[in-house]
matplotlib code that plots the C-alpha trace (Angstrom):
import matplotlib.pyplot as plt

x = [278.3, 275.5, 276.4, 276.3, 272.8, 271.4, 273.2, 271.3, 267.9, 268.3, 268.9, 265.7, 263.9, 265.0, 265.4, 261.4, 260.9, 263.4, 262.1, 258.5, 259.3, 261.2, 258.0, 255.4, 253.1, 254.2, 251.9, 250.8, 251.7, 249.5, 250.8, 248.7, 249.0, 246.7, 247.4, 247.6, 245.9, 242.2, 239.3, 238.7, 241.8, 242.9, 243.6, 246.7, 246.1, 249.3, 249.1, 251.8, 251.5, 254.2, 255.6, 253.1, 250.0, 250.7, 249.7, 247.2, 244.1, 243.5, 240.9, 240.9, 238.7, 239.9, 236.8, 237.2, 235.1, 234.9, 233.9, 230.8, 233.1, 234.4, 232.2, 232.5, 231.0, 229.3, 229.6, 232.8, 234.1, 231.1, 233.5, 236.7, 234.9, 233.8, 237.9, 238.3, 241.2, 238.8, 236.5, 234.7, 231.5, 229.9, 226.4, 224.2, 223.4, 225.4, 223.9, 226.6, 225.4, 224.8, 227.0, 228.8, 226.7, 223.8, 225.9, 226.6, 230.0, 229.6, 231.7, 233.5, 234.6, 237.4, 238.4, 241.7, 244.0, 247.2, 250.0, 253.0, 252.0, 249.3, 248.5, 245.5, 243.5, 240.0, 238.6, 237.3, 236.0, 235.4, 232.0, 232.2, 230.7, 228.3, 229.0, 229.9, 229.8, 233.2, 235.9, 237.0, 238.5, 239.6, 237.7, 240.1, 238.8, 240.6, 240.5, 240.4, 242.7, 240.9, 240.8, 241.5, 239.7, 241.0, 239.6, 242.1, 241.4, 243.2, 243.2, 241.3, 244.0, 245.8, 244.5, 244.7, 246.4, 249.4, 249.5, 248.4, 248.4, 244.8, 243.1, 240.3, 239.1, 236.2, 235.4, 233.1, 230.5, 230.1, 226.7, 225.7, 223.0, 225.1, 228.3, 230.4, 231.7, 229.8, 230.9, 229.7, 229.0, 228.3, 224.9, 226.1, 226.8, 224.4, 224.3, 223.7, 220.2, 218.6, 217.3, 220.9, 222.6, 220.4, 221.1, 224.5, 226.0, 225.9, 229.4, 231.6, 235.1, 236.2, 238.9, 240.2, 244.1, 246.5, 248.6, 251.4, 250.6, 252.6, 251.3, 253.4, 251.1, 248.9, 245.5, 243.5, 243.0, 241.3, 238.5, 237.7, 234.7, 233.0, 231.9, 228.3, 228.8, 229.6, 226.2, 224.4, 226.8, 227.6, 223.9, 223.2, 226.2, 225.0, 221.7, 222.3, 225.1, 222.6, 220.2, 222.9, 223.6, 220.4, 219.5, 222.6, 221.4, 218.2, 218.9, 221.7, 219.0, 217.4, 220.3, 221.9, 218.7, 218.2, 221.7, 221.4, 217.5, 219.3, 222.5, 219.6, 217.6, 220.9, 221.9, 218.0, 218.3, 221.8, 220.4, 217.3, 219.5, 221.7, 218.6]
y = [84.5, 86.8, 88.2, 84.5, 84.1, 87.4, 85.6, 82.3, 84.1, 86.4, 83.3, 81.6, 84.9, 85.4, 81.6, 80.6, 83.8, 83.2, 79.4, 81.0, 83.8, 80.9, 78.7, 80.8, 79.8, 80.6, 82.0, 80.0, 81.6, 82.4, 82.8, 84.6, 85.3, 86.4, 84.5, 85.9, 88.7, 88.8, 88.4, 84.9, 84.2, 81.8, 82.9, 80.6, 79.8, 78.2, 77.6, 76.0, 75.5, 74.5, 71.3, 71.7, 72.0, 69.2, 65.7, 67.7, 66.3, 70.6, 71.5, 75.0, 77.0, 80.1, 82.4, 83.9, 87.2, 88.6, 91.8, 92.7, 92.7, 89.0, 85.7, 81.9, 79.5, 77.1, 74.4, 74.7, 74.6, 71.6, 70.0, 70.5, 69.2, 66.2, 65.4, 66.2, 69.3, 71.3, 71.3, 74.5, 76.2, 78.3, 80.0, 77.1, 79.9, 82.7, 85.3, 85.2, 88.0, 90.8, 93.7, 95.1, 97.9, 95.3, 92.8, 91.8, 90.6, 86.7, 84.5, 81.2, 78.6, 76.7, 73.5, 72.2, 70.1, 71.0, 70.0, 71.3, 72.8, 72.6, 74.7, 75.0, 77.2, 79.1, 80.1, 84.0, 85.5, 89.5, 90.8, 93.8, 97.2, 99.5, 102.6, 105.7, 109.3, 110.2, 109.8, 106.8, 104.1, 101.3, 100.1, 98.9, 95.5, 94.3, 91.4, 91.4, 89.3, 85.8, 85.0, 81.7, 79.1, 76.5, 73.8, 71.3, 67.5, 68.6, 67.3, 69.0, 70.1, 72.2, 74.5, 76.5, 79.4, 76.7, 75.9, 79.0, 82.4, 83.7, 86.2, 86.7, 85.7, 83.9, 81.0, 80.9, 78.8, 78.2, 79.4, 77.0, 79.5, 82.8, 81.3, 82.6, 82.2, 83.9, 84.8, 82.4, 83.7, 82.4, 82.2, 84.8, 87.3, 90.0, 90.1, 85.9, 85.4, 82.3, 82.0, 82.6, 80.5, 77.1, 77.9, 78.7, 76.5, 73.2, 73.7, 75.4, 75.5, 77.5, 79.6, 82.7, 82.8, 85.5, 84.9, 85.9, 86.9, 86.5, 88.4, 86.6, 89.5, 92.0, 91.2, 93.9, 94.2, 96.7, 96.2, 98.4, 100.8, 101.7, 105.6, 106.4, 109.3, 106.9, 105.5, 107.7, 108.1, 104.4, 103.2, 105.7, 104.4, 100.6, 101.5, 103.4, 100.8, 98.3, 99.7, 100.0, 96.6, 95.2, 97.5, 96.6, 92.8, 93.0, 94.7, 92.2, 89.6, 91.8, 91.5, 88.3, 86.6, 88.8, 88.2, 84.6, 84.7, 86.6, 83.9, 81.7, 83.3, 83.9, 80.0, 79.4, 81.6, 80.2, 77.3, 78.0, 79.4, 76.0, 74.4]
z = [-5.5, -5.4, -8.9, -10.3, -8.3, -10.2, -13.9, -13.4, -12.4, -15.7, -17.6, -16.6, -17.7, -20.8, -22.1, -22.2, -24.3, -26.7, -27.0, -27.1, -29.5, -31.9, -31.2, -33.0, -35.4, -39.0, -41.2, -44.3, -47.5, -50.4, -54.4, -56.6, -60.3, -63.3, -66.4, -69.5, -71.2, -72.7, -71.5, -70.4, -67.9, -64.9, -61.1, -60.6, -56.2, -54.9, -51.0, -48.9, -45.5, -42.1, -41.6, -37.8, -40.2, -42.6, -40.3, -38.5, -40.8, -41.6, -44.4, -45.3, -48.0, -49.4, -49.9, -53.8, -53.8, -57.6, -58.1, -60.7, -63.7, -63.6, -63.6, -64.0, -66.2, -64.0, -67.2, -67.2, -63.0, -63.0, -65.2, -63.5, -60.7, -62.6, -63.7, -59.7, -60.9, -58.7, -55.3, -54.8, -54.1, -56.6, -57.3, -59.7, -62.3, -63.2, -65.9, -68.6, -70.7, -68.5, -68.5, -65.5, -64.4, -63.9, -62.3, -59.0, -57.2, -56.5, -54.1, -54.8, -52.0, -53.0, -51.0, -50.4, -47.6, -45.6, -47.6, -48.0, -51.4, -53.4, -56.6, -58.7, -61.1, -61.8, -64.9, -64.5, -67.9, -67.8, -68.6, -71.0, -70.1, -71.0, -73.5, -71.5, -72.6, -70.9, -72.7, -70.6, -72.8, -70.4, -67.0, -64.3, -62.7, -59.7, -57.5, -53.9, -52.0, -50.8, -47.4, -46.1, -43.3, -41.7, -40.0, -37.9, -35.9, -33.0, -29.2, -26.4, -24.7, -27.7, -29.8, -33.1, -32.4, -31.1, -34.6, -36.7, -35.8, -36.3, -37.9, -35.3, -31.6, -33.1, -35.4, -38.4, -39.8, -43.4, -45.0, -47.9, -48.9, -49.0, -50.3, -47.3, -43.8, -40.6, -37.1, -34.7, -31.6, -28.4, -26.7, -24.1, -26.7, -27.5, -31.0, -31.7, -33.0, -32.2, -35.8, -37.6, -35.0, -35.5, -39.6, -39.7, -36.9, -38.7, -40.7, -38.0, -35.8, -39.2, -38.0, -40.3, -41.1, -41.2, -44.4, -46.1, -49.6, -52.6, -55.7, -58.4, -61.1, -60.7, -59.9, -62.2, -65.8, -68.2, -69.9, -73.0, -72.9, -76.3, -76.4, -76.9, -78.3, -81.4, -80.9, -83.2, -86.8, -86.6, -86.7, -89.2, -91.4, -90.7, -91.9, -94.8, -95.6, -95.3, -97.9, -100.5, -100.3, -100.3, -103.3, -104.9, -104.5, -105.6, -109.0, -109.3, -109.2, -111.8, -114.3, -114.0, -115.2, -117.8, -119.5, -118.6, -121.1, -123.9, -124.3, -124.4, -126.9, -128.8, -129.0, -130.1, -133.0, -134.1, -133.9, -136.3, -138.8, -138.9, -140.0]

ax = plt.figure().add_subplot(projection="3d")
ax.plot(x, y, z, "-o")
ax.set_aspect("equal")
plt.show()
């Protein structure tokens, strides 16, 4: 009897924290892949999320940062945006032909609901680089994992981390001017500011994901580098080049005339003798 007492108390134990160990929140997953080769390409974004996220009215926003060697054409995401293929975020004017080493990174917002799977595209294009002395003839460009937000309708009494597992103890507000989420913090904390909270604190109760990644490709491509140590001879050759054909053309312009004037003068003669 006591031996059946000690079985039914173990049994109480362990069966909550087998049913709360099979009841946690699974992680959405995240497919990357890098199409093609070249360099104007597409980040290929497939998200899927759990059957507990799906009819809980959750937005999320995966936050795109690309490093100094990639940009976007704003033309052309303003028209996917226009054919609705895309909702996203982006910086209104993007300098097209500077080169990497006076570049900056830039971040992109992409916008998107809890469904079960949802797959879309951006158009990256890879700036070219400057001419280095080293013998370096391919840059490596990589790009960094994105990081995803969600924001979820959900009762007072529950609460995200029932249905997500998160990535951080606080939430974030989205900054429209920076492109980007911030830490909200609370009023109590020491390191709120009154000015950043009353700017930031509009676009909040973003919470940041932990995800499981799926990198279908690499991420990172290399970029050719041209040597300046070629610099020199090839603009000599281009100018010397140059001269010879221009002086080539211009006595050509000489000649042609002058042949053309003599067949002339020829048929005028023959001519005068007939009569």
């Amino acid at each position: 009897m006591f031996l059946a007492m000690i079985y039914l108390l173990l049994l109480l134990i362990v069966l909550p924290n087998s049913n709360s160990c099979n009841q946690l929140p699974s992680k959405p997953i995240v497919g990357l892949q890098l199409s093609e080769d070249g360099m104007h390409r597409e980040i290929i974004y497939t998200v899927q999320f759990a059957d507990t996220l799906i009819d809980k009215n959750c937005q999320y926003v995966l936050e795109q940062l690309l490093p100094a060697g990639v940009y976007i054409s704003v033309d052309q995401l303003d028209e996917l945006k226009r054919l609705k293929k895309l909702s996203a975020t982006y910086p209104k004017f993007i300098d097209i032909e500077s080169p990497t080493e006076k570049s900056s990174p830039l971040n992109v917002l992409l916008y998107g609901k809890s469904q079960s799977i949802e797959v879309f595209k951006l158009p990256i294009h890879y700036r070219y680089h400057l001419p280095s002395k080293k013998n370096n003839k391919f840059a490596t460009v990589e790009i960094p994992i994105p990081k995803l937000y969600i924001k979820c309708e959900i009762q007072e009494n529950n609460s995200i981390e029932d249905l997500v597992e998160t990535a951080s103890k606080h939430n974030y507000c989205q900054s429209e001017a920076s492109i980007s989420f911030i830490v909200r913090f609370n009023e109590n904390e020491s390191n709120s500011t009154p000015d950043s909270s009353l700017q930031v604190h509009e676009n909040c109760d973003w919470y940041l994901i932990d995800v499981h990644i799926q990198l279908k490709t690499d991420l990172r491509a290399d970029i050719p580098i041209g040597n300046e140590k070629a610099f020199p001879p090839i603009l000599y050759a281009t100018i010397i080049l140059s001269w010879i054909i221009s002086l080539y053309t211009v006595s050509r312009t000489h000649v042609i005339p002058r042949r053309i004037n003599y067949k002339l003068e020829e048929q005028r003669i023959l001519q005068n003798k007939i009569k």
